[in-house]
C-alpha positions as CSV (number, residue, x, y, z in Angstrom):
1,X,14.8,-30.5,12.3
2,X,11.7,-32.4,12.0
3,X,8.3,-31.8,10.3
4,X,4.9,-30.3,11.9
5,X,3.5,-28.3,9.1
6,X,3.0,-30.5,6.3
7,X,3.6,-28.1,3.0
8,X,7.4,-28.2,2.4
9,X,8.1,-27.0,-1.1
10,X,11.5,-26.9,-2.7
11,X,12.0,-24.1,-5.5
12,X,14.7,-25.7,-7.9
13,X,17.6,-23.8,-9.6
14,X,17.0,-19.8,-8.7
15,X,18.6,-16.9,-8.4
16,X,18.0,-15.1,-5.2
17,X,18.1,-11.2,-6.2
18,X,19.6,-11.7,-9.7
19,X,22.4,-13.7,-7.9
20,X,24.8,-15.6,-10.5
21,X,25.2,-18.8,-8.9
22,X,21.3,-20.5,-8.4
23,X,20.2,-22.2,-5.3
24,X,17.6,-23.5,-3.9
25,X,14.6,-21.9,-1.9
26,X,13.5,-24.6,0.6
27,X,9.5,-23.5,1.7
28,X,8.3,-25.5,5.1
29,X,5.0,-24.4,6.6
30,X,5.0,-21.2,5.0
31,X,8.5,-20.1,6.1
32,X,11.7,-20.2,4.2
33,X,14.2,-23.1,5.9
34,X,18.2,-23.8,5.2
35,X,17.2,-26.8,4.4
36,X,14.8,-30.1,3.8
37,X,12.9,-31.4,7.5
38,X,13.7,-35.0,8.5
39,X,11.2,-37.4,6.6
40,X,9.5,-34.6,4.8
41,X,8.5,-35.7,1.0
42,X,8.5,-32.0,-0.7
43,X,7.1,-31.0,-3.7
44,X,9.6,-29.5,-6.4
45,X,9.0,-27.4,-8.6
46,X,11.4,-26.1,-11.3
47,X,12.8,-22.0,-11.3
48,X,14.5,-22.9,-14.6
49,X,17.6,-20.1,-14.1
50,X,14.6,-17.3,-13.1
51,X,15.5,-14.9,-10.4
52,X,13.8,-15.2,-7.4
53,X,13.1,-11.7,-5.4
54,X,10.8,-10.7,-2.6
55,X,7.2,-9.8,-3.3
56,X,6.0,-6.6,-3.0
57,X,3.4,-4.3,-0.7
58,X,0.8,-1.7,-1.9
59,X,1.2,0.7,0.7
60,X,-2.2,2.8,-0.7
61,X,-4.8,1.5,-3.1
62,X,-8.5,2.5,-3.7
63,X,-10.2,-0.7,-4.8
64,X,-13.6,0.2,-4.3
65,X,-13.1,2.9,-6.6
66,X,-11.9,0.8,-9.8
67,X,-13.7,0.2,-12.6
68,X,-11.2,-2.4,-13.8
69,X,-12.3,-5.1,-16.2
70,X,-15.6,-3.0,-16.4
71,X,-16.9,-1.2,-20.3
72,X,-14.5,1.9,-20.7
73,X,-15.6,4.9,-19.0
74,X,-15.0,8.0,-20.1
75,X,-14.3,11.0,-17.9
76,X,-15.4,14.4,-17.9
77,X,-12.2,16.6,-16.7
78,X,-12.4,17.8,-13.3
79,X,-10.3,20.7,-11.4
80,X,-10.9,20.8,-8.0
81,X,-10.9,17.9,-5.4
82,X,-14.9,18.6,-4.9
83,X,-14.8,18.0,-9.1
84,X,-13.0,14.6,-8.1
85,X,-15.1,13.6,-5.2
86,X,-18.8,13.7,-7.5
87,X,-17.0,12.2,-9.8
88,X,-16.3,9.1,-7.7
89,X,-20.3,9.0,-6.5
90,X,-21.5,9.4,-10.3
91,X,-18.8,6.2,-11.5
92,X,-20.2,4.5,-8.1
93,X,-23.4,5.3,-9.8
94,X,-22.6,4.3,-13.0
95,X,-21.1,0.8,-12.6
96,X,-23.6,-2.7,-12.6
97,X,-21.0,-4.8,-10.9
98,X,-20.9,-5.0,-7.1
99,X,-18.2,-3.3,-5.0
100,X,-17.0,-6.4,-3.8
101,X,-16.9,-8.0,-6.9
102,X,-14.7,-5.4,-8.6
103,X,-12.1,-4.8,-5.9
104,X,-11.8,-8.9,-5.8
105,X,-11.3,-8.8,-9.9
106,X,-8.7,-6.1,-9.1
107,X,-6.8,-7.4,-6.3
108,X,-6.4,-10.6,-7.5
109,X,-4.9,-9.1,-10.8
110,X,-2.9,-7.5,-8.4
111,X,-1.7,-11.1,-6.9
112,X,-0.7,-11.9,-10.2
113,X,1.7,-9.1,-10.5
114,X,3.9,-10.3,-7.3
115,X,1.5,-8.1,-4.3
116,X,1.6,-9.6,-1.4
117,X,-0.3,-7.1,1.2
118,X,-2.5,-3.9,0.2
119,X,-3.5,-0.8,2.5
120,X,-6.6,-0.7,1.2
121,X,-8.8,2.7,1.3
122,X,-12.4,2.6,1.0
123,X,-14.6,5.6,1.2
124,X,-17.1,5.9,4.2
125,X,-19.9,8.3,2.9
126,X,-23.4,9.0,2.9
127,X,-23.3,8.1,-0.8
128,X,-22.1,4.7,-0.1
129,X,-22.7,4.4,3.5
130,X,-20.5,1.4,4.7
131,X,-20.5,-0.5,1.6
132,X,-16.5,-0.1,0.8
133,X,-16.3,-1.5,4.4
134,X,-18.3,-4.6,3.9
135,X,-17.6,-5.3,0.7
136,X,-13.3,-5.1,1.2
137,X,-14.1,-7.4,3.9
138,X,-15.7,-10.1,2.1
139,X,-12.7,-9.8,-0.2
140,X,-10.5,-9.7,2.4
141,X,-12.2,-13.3,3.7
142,X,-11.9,-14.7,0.0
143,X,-8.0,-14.1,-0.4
144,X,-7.0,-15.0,3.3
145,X,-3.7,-17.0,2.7
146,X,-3.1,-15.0,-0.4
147,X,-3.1,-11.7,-0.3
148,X,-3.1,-9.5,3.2
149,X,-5.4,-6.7,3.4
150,X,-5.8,-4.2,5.7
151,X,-8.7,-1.5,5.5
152,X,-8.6,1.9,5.7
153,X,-12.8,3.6,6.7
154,X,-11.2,7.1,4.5
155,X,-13.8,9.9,4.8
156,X,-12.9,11.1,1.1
157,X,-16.4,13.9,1.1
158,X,-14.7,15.1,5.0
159,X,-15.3,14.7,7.9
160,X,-16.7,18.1,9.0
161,X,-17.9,19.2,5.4
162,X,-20.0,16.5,5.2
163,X,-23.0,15.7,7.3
164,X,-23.8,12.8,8.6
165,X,-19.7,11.2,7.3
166,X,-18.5,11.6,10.6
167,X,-21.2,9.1,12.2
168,X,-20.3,6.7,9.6
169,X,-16.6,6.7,10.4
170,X,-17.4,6.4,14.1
171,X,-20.1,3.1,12.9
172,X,-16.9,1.8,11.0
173,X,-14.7,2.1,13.6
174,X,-16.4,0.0,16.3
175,X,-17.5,-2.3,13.6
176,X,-14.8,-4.3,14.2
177,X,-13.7,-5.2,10.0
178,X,-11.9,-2.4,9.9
179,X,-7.3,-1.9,10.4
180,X,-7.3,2.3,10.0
181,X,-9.2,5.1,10.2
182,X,-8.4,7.9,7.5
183,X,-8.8,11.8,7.3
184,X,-8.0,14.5,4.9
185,X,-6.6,17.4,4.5
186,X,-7.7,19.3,7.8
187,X,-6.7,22.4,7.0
188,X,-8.0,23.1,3.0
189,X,-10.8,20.7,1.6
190,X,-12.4,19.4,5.0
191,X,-13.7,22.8,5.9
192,X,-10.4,24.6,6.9
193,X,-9.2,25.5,10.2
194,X,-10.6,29.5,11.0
195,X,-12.1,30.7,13.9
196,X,-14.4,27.5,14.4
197,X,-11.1,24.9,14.5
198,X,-12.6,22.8,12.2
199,X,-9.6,21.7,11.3
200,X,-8.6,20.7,14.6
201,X,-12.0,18.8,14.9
202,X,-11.4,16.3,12.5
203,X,-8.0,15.2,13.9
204,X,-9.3,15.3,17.1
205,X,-12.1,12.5,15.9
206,X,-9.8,10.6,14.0
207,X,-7.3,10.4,16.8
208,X,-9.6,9.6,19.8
209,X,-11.5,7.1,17.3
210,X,-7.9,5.2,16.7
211,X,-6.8,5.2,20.8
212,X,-10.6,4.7,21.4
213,X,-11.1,1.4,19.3
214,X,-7.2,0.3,18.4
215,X,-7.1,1.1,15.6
216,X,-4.0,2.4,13.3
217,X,-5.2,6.2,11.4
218,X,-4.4,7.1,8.1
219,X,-4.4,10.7,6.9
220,X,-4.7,11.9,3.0
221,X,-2.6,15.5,2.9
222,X,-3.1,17.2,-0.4
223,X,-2.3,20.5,0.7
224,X,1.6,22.0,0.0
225,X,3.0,24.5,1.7
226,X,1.8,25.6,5.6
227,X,-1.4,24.7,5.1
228,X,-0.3,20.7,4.5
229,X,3.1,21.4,6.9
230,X,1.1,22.8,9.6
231,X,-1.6,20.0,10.0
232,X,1.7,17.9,9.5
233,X,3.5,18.9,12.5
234,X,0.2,18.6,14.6
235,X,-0.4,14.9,13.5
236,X,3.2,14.4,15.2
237,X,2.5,16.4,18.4
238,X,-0.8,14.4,18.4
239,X,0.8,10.9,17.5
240,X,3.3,11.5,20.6
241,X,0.8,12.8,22.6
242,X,-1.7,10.0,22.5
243,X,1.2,6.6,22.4
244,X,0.5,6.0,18.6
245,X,3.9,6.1,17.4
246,X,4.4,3.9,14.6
247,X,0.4,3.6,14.1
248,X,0.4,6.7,12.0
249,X,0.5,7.2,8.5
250,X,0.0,10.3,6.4
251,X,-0.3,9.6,2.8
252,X,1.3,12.0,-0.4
253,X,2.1,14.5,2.1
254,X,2.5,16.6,-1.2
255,X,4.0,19.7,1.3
256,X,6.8,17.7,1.7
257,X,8.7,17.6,-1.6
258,X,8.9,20.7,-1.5
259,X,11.2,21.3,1.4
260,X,15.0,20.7,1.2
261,X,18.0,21.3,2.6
262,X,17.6,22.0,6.5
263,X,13.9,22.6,6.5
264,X,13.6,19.2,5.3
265,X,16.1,17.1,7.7
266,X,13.9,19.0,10.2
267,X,10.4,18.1,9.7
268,X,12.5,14.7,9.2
269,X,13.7,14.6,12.4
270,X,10.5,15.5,13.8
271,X,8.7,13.0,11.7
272,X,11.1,10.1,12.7
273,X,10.9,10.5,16.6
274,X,7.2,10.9,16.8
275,X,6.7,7.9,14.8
276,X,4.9,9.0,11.5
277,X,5.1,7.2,8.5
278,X,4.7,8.7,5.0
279,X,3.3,7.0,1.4
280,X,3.9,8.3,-1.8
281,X,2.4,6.9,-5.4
282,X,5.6,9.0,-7.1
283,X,2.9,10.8,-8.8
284,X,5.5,13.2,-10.6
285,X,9.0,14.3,-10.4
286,X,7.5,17.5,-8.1
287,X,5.2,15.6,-5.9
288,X,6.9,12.2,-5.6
289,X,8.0,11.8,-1.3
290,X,12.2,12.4,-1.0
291,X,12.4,8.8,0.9
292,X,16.0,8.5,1.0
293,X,16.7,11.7,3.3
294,X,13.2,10.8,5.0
295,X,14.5,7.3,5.8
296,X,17.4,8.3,6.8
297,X,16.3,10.6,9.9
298,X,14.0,6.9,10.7
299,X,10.8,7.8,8.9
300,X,8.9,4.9,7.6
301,X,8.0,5.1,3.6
302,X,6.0,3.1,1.6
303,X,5.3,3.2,-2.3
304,X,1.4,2.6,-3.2
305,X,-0.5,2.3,-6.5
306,X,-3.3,4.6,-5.5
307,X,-6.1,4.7,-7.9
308,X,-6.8,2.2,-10.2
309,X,-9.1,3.0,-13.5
310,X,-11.1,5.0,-11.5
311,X,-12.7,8.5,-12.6
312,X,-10.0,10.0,-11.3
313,X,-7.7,8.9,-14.0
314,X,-8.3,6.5,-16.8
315,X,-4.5,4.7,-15.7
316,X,-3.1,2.5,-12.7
317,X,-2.6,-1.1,-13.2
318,X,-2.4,-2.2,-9.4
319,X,1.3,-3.3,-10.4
320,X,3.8,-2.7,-7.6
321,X,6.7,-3.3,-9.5
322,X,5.4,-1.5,-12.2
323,X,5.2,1.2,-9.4
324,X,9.0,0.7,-8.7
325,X,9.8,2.1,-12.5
326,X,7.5,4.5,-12.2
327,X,9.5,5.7,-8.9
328,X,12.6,5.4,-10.5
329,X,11.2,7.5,-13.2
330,X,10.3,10.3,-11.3
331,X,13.3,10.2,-9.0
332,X,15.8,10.1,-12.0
333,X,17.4,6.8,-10.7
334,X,20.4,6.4,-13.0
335,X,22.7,3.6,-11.1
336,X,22.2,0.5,-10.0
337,X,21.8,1.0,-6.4
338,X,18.9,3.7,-6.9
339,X,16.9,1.1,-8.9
340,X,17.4,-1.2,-6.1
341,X,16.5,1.5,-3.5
342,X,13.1,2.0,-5.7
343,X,13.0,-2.3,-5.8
344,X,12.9,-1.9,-2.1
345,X,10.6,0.3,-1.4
346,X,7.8,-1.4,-2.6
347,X,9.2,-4.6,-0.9
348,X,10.2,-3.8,1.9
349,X,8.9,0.1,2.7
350,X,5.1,-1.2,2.5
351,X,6.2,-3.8,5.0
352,X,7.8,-1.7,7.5
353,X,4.4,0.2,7.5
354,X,2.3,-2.4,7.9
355,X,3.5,-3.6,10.3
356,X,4.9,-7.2,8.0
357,X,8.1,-9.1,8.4
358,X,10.5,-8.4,5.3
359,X,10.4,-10.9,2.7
360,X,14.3,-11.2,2.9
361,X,14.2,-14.6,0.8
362,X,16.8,-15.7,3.9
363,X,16.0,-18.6,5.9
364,X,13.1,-17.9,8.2
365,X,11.8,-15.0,6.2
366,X,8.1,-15.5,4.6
367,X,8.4,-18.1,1.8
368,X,7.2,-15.0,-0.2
369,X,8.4,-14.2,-3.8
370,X,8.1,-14.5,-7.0
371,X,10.3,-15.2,-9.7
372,X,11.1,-13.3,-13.3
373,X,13.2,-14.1,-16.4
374,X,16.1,-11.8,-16.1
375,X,19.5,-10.6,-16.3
376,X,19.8,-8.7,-12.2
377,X,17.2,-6.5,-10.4
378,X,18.0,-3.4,-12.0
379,X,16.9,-4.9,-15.4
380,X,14.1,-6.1,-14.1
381,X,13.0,-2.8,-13.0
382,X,13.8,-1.2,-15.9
383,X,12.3,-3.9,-18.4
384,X,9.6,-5.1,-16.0
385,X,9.4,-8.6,-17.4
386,X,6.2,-11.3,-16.5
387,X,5.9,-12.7,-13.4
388,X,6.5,-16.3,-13.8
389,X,5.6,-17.6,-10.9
390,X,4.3,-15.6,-7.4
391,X,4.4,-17.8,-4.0
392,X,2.7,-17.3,-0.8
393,X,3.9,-18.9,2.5
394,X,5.3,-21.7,0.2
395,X,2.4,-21.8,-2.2
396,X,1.9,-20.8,-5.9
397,X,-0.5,-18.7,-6.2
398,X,-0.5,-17.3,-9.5
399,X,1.5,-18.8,-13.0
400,X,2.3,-17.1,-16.2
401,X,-0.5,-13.7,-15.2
402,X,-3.3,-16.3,-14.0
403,X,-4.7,-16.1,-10.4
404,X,-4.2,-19.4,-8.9
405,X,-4.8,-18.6,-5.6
């Protein structure tokens, strides 16, 4: 083996998932390698006993929303998504500290807590014209290397209930600094589908605007029972129809949980061959996605943070493992293999979405993990201890909660 890529880092004395017997991890131009290139000089550095595991994906996070690190906000309760939606414009009002700035404060906290790629939604309104685009993008620039981000154009006010949102989302979509287009909820909050087909409407925009311009589409479903399975099983038809399979995400999909037995190995099924993929931010023990059976018929899930101190909710901490408890929480996880299964979901399910190699921590994989005082990986769950040290393609990037990067 010999050297091209100078940056050949050896990790010292870790424990590879919670392993007993510590190793070494051997970084060489960003990959992870069995062992040292011929005449390389690497850098060492020291795990000290620490288990070393995978870093983790964000599958679906607002940042342009946050008002993280800003003065406390206080929030007036709200009871309808409309309630939600004027409460976003009036905090976007309310904050002095540009978009760009903010997200960047956030999703380099977010580095600190072992993410290594965010989905990253950003309204496109007439309140805020394309400023969540442009401003994720120059973010995006500043943690090239770091983190990976891809940007979702989400038309949160609708695209049929709001005018003048739809020719924003087209205007985002040939921009080019865009990943996904988003929708919502065709069928309840973006005007409904009656004798007009407004429903139909939107998803046919946001499907001819992802074949049209390449792009991957993103869907926010709310709505439970027919009204979120219908548009459901139409975003399959559609995504088999127009050779998107595997470019198609519907996120909460809250009509889902509460299917089981056959119904639910059904839509399964039908999810898993048309090539859908689902997120869930295991909101609650009644709305949180049932990703084992899901996965299990071949549909792709990923676990997201959603919103982050935004006036939707006062919480969120943009902290994927964090996340992990939180799913393991909600999904009653009891043994050790069901903490894993909620570990790897935020690893590896987020990946598998966006289209990422798995950080395996094998030879080859991304040299990209991070590594935790602790006794195995259900502990770790359970206990979520500090992130020691997070690496990127071979390179620390943040030590003891600072952003290196």
């Amino acid at each position: 083996m010999s050297i091209d890529d100078p940056r050949v880092t050896v990790f010292r004395d870790v424990r590879p998932h919670g392993a007993a017997q510590p190793v070494d991890l051997i970084a060489v131009g960003g990959l992870l390698a069995d062992r040292v290139p011929d005449g390389a000089v690497p850098e060492v550095v020291d795990g000290g006993g620490r288990i070393a595991l995978p870093t983790l994906v964000d599958a679906h996070i607002h940042p342009d929303k946050t008002a993280w690190g800003e003065p406390w906000y206080s929030r007036r309760p709200a009871g309808s998504l409309p309630d939600y939606v004027q409460g976003d414009v009036d905090l976007y009002r309310h904050q002095g500290t540009p978009l760009a700035e903010r997200a960047h404060r956030l999703l380099a906290h977010a580095v600190t807590r072992g993410a290594r790629a965010v989905r990253a939604h950003v309204d496109v309104a007439p309140a805020y014209g394309l400023a969540g685009v442009t401003g994720l993008a120059e973010v995006r620039e500043r943690l090239a290397g770091v983190l990976d981000v891809q940007i979702v154009a989400f038309p949160q006010h609708g695209v049929r209930r709001t005018p003048g949102a739809g020719e924003l989302l087209a205007e985002a979509a040939a921009g080019g600094l865009i990943d996904a287009v988003g929708g919502i909820d065709p069928e309840g909050f973006d005007a409904g589908r009656g004798a007009d087909g407004e429903g139909a409407a939107q998803l046919d925009q946001v499907f001819d605007l992802a074949a049209r311009h390449g792009l991957q589409l993103d869907v926010h479903l709310h709505d439970r029972g027919e009204r979120g399975l219908g548009p459901l099983r139409e975003i399959a038809a559609r995504t088999r129809a127009s050779g998107l399979a595997g470019r198609v995400v519907v996120s909460h999909a809250f009509c889902v949980p509460e299917l089981s037995g056959a119904p639910l190995a059904e839509l399964a099924a039908l999810l898993g061959e048309a090539g859908v993929g689902l997120t869930t931010v295991a909101p609650s023990a009644h709305q949180v996605l049932p990703f084992r059976e899901l996965q299990a018929h071949g549909v792709r899930v990923g676990l997201g943070s959603d919103g982050v101190r935004d006036s939707w909710s006062p919480f969120g901490n943009a902290d994927m493992l964090h996340r992990a408890h939180l799913l393991g929480w909600t999904t009653d996880a009891r043994t050790d293999e069901q903490l894993a299964e909620c570990f790897a979901l935020a690893a590896h399910g987020g990946a598998d979405l966006l289209d990422l190699p798995r950080a395996t921590l094998e030879p080859g994989s991304p040299a990209d993990f991070m590594l935790l005082a602790g006794e195995c990986l259900p502990q770790i769950v359970v206990d979520l201890p500090p992130r020691d040290l997070v690496v990127r393609a071979g390179r620390v990037v943040a030590r003891e909660g600072r952003f290196t990067g």
